[in-house]
C-alpha positions in Angstrom: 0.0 0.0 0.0 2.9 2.5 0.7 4.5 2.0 -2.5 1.4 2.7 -4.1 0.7 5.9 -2.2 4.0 6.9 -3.1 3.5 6.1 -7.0 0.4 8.3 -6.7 1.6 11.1 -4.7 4.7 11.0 -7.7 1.9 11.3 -10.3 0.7 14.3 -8.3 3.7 16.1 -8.8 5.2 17.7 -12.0 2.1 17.0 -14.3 2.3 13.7 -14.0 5.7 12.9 -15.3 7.0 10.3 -12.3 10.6 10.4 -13.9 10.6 14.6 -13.9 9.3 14.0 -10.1 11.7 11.5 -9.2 14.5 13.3 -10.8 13.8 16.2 -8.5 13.6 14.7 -5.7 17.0 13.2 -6.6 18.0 16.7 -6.9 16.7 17.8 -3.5 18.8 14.8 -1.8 22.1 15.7 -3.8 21.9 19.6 -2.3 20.8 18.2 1.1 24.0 16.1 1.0 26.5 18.9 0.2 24.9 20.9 2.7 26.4 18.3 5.0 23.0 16.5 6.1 24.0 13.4 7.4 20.6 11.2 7.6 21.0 12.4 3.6 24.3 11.4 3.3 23.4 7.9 5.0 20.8 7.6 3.1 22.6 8.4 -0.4 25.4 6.0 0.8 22.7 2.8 1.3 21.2 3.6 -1.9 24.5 3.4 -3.8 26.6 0.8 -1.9 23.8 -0.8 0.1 22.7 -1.0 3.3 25.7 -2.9 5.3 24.8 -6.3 6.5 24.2 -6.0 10.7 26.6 -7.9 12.6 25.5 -10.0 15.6 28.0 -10.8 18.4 27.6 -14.3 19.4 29.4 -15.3 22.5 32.1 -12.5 23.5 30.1 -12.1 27.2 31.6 -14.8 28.9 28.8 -14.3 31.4 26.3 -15.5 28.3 28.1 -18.4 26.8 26.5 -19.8 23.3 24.9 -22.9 23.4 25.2 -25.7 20.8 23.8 -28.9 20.8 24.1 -30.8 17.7 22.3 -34.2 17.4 22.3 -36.8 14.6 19.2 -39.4 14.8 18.8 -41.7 12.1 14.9 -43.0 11.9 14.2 -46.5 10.6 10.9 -46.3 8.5 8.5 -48.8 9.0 7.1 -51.6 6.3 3.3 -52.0 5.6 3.7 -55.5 7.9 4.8 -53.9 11.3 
């Protein structure tokens, strides 16, 4: 639904040309971003290189030690007779 609103608020704009619309919004992050802005600068960064994957620390609080448990089964099926 937001990505519609969004397509329809573009149409809105500039006549109805969503590439002129999007072009200057392009334009508005681009002076926002040599202003020094910085969430623009993030956010001109993640569209360009991508967002950077989010590391998560397992194990380096000794007082919260990682658990692992790894089991093997192996399962004999059943025939029809028992």
């Amino acid at each position: 639904m937001w990505s519609a609103a969004i397509n329809r608020a573009l149409e809105k704009r500039a006549g109805g040309d969503k590439i002129k619309a999007l072009d200057d919004l392009a334009e508005k992050l681009l002076a926002a971003c040599e202003s020094g802005d910085l969430p623009a600068l993030k956010e001109l960064g993640d569209r360009l290189e991508g967002k950077p994957g989010q590391s998560i620390d397992l194990g380096s609080d000794p007082d919260r030690p990682v658990l692992q448990k790894i089991v093997r089964e192996i399962v004999r099926t059943q025939n029809k007779d028992g």
